[in-house]
C-alpha angles and dihedrals in degrees: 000000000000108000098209128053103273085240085057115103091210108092116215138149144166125202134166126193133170151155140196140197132181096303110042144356107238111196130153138177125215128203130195125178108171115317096346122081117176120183125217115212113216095168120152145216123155136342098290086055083041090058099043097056104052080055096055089037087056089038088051083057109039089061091042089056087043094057091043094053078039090064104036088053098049100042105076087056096038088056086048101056092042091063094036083049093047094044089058093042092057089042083054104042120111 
């Protein structure tokens, strides 16, 4: 799944893929943003790994939601800033 609009010049993806047998479930998530790309092991194999990735999978959200709500509540004010900012700058200009 690309992360950006395809007429964006910012790259980005997100894709997940993953298997299992009678043993494990082997399953990983892989993130680019431009050149960098990290991937995120949820494998599985028991109840103890079972539990521990649904923790690191709700911890992975919560700080996703956190930036989001992060970012809705700061750009009004950074936009704000940014014309106030270039006002002064052209009033300022030689």
């Amino acid at each position: 799944m690309w992360l950006n609009p395809l007429s964006s010049n910012d790259t980005g993806a997100v894709q997940a893929s993953g298997s299992y047998d009678e043993y494990w479930i082997d399953l990983s998530v892989d993130i680019w943003d431009c050149s960098r790309k990290i991937s995120l092991d949820f494998s599985i194999l028991g109840p103890k790994s079972y539990k521990e990735r649904l923790k690191k999978l709700d911890n992975l959200i919560q700080i996703l939601e956190e930036c989001k709500v992060y970012i809705e509540e700061i750009y009004p004010d950074y936009e704000k800033e940014k014309a106030e900012y270039k006002e002064k700058d052209k009033n300022t200009s030689i």
